[in-house]
Kinemage of the C-alpha trace (Angstrom):
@kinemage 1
@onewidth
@group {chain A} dominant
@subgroup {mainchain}
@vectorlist {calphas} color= white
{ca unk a 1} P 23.073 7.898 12.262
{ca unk a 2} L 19.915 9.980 12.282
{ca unk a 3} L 18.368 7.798 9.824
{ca unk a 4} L 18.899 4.601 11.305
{ca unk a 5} L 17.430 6.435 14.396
{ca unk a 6} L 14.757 7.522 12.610
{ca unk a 7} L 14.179 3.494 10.748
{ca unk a 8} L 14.659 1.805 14.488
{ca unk a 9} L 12.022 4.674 16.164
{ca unk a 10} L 9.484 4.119 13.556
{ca unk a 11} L 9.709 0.153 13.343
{ca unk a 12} L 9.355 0.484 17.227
{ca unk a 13} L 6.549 3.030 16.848
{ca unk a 14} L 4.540 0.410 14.177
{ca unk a 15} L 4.766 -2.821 16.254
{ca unk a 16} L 3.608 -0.951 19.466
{ca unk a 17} L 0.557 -0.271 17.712
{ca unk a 18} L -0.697 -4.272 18.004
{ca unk a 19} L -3.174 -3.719 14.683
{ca unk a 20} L -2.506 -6.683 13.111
{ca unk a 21} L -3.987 -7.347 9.008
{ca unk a 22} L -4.820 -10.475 8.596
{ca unk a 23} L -5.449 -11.956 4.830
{ca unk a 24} L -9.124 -11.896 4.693
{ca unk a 25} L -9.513 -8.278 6.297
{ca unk a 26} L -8.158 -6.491 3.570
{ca unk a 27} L -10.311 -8.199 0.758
{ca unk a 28} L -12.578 -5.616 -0.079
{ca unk a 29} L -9.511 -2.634 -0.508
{ca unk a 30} L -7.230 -5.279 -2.189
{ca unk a 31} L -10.377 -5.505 -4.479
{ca unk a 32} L -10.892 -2.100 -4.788
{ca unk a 33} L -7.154 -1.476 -5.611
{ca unk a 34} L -7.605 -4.385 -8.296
{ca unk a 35} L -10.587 -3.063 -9.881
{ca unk a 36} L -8.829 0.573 -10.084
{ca unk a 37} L -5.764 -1.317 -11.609
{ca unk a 38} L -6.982 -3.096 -14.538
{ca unk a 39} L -9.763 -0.426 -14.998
{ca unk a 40} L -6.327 2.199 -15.572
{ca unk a 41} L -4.819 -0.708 -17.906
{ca unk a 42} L -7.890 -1.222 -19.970
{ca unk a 43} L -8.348 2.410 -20.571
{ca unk a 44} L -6.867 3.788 -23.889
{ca unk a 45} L -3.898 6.064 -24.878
{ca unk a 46} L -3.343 8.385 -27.051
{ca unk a 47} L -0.099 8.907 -29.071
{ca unk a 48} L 1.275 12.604 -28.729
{ca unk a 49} L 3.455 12.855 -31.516
């Protein structure tokens, strides 16, 4: 039951906190985040054999 406290209390805690994200506010870290992405995937691996 302490987890399920724990869930409800921190669900509580996050909509008290009225910060909403709206689509076009989080453009420039969803780029960022992107760009690191396919930066990792076009990067190349070695085989350790």
């Amino acid at each position: 039951m302490k987890k399920q406290k724990s869930l409800i209390g921190n669900i509580i805690a996050e909509t008290a906190k009225n910060e909403i994200s709206l689509p076009w506010a989080r453009g420039a870290r969803r780029a960022e985040w992107i760009a690191k992405r396919t930066l990792q995937s076009m990067t190349p691996k070695s085989a350790n054999a």
